[in-house]
N, C-alpha and C positions, 0 to 999 in steps of 0.2 A: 440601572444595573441589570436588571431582568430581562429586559431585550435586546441585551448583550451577547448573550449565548446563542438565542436563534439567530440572531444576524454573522457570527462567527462561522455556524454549523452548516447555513445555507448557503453562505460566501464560499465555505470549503468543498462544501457536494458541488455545488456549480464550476468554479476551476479546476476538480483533481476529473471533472468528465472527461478530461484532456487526455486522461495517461492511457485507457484502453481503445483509445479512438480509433486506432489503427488496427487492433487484435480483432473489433470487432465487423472492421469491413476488408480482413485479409483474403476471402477468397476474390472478391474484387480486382484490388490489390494484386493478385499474383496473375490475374487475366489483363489487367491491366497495362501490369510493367512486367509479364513475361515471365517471372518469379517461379523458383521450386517451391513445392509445398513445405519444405521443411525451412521455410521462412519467416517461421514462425518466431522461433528460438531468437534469429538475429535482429527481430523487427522488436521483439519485447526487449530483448539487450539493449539494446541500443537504448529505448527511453529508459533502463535503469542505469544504462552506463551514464547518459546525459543528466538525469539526476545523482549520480552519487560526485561528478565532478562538481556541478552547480552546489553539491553541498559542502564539499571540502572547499571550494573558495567562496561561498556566503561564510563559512566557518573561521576561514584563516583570516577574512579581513572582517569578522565582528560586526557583521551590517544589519544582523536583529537588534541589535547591542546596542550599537552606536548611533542608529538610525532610527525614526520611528516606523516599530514592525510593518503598523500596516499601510507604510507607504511602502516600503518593499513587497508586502504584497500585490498591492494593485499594482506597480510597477511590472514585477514580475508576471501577473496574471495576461498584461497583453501583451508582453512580449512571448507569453507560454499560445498564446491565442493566433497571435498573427505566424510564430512558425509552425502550429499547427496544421494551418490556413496553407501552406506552402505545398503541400500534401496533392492539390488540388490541382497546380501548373499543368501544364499541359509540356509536352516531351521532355519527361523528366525521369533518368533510370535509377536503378535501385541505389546507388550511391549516394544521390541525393535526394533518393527518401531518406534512407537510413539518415542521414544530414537533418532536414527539418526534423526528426522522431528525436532524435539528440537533442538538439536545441529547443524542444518540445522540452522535456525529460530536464534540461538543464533550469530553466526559469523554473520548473514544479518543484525547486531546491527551496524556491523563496514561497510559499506556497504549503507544501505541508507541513512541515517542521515549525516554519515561521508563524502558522495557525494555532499550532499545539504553545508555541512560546507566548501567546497573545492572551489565548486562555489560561496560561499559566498566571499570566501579570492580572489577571482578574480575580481569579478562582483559586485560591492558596487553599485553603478550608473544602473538601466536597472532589480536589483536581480527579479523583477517578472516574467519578460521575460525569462531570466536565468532558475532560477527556474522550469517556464512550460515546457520547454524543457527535463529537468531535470526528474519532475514526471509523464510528458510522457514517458521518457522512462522506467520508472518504471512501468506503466500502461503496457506498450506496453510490454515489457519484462515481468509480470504477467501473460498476455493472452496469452506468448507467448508458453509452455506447450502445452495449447489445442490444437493451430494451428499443432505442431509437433504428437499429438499423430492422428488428425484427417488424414493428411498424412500418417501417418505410423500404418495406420488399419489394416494392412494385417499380419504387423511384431510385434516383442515382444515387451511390454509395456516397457523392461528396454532400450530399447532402447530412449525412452523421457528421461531417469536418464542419459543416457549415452552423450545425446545430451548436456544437460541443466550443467551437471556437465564439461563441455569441453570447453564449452564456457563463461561460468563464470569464469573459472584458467585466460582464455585468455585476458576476460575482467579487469580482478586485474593486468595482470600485463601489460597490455597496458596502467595504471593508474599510477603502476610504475613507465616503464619506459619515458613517453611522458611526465606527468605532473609533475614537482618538485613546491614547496610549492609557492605559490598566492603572489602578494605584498600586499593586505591588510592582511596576517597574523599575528596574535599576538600571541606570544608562551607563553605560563602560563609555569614555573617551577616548581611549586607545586602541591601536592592535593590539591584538594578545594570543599569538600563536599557539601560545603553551597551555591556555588554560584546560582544554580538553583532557591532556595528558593529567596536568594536575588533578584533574578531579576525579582520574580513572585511577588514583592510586587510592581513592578513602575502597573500601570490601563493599559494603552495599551497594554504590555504584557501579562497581567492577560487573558485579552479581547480578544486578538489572541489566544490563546492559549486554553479558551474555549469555543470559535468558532471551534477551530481545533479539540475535544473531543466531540463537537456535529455530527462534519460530520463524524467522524470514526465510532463511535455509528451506521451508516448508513453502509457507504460505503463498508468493507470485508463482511459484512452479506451479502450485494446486490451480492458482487463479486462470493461468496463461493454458495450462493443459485440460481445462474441465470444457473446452469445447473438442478436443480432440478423443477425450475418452469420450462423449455421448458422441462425437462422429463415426470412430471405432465401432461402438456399441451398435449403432445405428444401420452401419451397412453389415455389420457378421449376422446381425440375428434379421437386419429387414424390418424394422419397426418404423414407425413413424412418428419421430421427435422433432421434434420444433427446437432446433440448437441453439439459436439465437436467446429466444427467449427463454428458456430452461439457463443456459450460460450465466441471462441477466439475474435472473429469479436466486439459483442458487447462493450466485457473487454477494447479491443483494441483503440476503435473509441474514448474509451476518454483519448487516448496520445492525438488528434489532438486536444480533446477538452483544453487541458491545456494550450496548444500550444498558441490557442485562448485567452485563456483568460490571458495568461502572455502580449500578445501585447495587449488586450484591456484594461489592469490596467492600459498602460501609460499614455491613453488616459482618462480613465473616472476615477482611481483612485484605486489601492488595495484591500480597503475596498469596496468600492462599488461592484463592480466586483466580491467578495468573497462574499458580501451578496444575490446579486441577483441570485448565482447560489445554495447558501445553500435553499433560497427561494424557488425555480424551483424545486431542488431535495424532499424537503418536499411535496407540490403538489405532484409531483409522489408516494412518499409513502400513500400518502391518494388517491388519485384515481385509486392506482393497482389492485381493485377488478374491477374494469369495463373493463379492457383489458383481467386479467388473467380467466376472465369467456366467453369474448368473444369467438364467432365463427369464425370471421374474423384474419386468421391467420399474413395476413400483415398487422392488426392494432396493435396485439401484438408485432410482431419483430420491428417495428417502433419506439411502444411507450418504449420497451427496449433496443434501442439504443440512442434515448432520454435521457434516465433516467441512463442510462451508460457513458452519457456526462456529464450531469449537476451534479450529482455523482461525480465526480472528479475535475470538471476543478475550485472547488475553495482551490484545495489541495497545490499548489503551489504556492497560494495566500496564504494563512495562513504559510503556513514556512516562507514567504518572512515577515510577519507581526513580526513575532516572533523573525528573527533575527535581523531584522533590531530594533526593541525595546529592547534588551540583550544588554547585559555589550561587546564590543569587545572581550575583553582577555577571555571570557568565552564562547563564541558565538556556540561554537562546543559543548558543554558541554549540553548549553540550548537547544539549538535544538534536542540532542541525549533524554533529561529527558522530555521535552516535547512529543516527540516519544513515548519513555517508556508509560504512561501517557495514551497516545492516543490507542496505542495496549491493554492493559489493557482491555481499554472500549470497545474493538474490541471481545474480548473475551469473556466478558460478554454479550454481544450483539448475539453473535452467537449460545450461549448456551442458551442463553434466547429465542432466535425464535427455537430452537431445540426443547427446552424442553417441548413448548407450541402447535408443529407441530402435536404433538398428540390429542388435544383439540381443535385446530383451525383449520378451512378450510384453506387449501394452499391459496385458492384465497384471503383472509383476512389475511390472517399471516403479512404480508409484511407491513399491514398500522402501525404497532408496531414501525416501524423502523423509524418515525416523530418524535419520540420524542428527539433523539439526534439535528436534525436541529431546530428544537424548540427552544430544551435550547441554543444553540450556537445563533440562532439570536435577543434571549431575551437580552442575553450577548455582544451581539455586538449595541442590542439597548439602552442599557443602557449606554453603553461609550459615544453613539452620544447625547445621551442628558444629560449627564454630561459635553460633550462640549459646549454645544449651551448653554446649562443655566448658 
């Protein structure tokens, strides 16, 4: 049972390398296939739009549920790997990038969600804890692209596709073979379209859930754009940053934060924990204009590893909310439609700071991105005084 979790946590960091693969060898990427710089926006789209499909139809047809999770993992893990891989062809134009980045995006449906439902069938007792471990290694596996492409300057960008696609097969079926199905699992034998709905009408649920849609609204914007602010930064004032690896390092630093804050739910409480860090992340969306205008280069790197922790570390806090208020038999199910849900708003989010990058100052753009942690802790404060009163 104990070497349960790190083979979970290393299966998940090794297949989610997939999702930034592309952000991290985009100037490449646009010398490559021709591409405008502001390719950005539609290249990270695209693997959220291909995950939020991949998780409305893992969702609708119940295949955490009804299947054993972690063959759907390994399943998914090479089919997430070989179109990965696809990246790499040779005369291939931006349509059918954007096409593998999809079909990329779409298999990492059965993959993250399906990770967190795995550990849920383990770890009922402690699942925050669990959990942070968990979207740490998700975090840490995101950033993990930059760190490879920043090492490997010298050599061919497909070599990050090559890395990231090899270790992801590896990671599926280490999930395979090591982990067979939780004792708290419950198998659904049916579809069951509706259960998602059904479970979004109990208030706790409701509650986690747009909490969870406030901090997404935040979080890939911050992720996808933190190499464009040090690149900003970089040429206005003439310093010399290391983008890559500052990008990976920042991304990074909030696995430990998750880490964190799964052991500190036990102690101060879930919710608690999940609000003070959607809290903290809001502050930073509204006071980003005083660092990204700064002169002081170590105030900025500072307050964006700050804001690269509190960013995240209440994201494993909100799944734990979420599953633990869902139906059992359907747990896998909830968790995948809530995903869905949350990527959505990821992508609206990111096209929305795109589309306004033209009209706003970089150094202001970024205060936009309050408005997600807003509504989630309006939403989280209305639960708590639906309790007390």
């Amino acid at each position: 049972m104990k070497r349960i979790l790190p083979i979970i946590v290393i299966s998940q960091f090794f297949c989610t390398s997939l999702w930034f693969a592309g952000n991290a060898i985009l100037p490449d990427l646009i010398k490559s296939f021709h591409l405008e710089p502001g390719f950005l926006a539609h290249l990270t789209s695209m693997v959220q739009f291909g995950f939020i499909t991949g998780t409305l139809v893992f969702a609708l047809l119940t295949l955490a549920d009804r299947f054993s999770p972690s063959l759907v993992f390994f399943a998914s893990s090479v089919a997430a790997s070989l179109f990965n891989l696809g990246i790499v062809m040779d005369h291939l134009d931006s349509v059918w990038l954007l096409f593998f980045r999809f079909s990329t995006g779409f298999f990492l449906a059965g993959i993250y969600p399906v990770g967190m439902k795995i550990a849920s069938d383990y770890y009922q007792k402690g699942l925050g804890k669990s959990l942070g471990f968990l979207v740490g290694a998700l975090v840490v596996g995101t950033a993990f692209p930059h760190l490879v492409k920043s090492v490997s300057m010298n050599f061919s960008w497909k070599y990050v596709v090559f890395a990231t696609s090899a270790i992801s097969a590896l990671g599926g079926l280490s999930m395979l073979l090591l982990v067979p199905n939780g004792p708290f699992r419950k198998s659904s034998q049916q579809l069951s379209p509706n259960v998602f709905f059904s479970g979004f009408r109990n208030k706790n649920f409701r509650a986690a859930a747009i909490g969870y849609f406030g901090h997404m609204w935040e979080l890939y914007t911050f992720w996808a754009f933190i190499p464009v602010m040090l690149s900003v930064y970089k040429n206005h004032y003439q310093t010399d940053l290391n983008v890559p690896l500052l990008s990976f390092a920042i991304i990074a630093s909030g696995g430990l934060a998750c880490v964190l804050s799964g052991y500190l739910s036990q102690r101060l409480g879930v919710k608690r924990v999940a609000t003070i860090s959607l809290c903290l992340s809001c502050l930073c969306c509204c006071g980003s204009p005083l660092f990204l205008l700064s002169r002081s280069v170590s105030a900025l790197i500072s307050f964006l590893f700050f804001w690269g922790l509190v960013v995240i570390a209440d994201s494993p806090l909100f799944s734990t909310l979420v599953a633990q208020n869902a139906p059992e038999e359907s747990r896998g199910t909830a968790l995948t439609m809530v995903n869905c849900l949350g990527f959505s708003v990821t992508i609206i989010s990111i096209q929305f700071i795109n589309l306004l990058s033209n009209d706003i100052s970089g150094q202001y753009l970024y205060t936009l991105l309050a408005v997600g942690p807003m509504v989630g802790l309006i939403a989280l404060w209305k639960k708590t005084k639906e309790k007390t009163s």
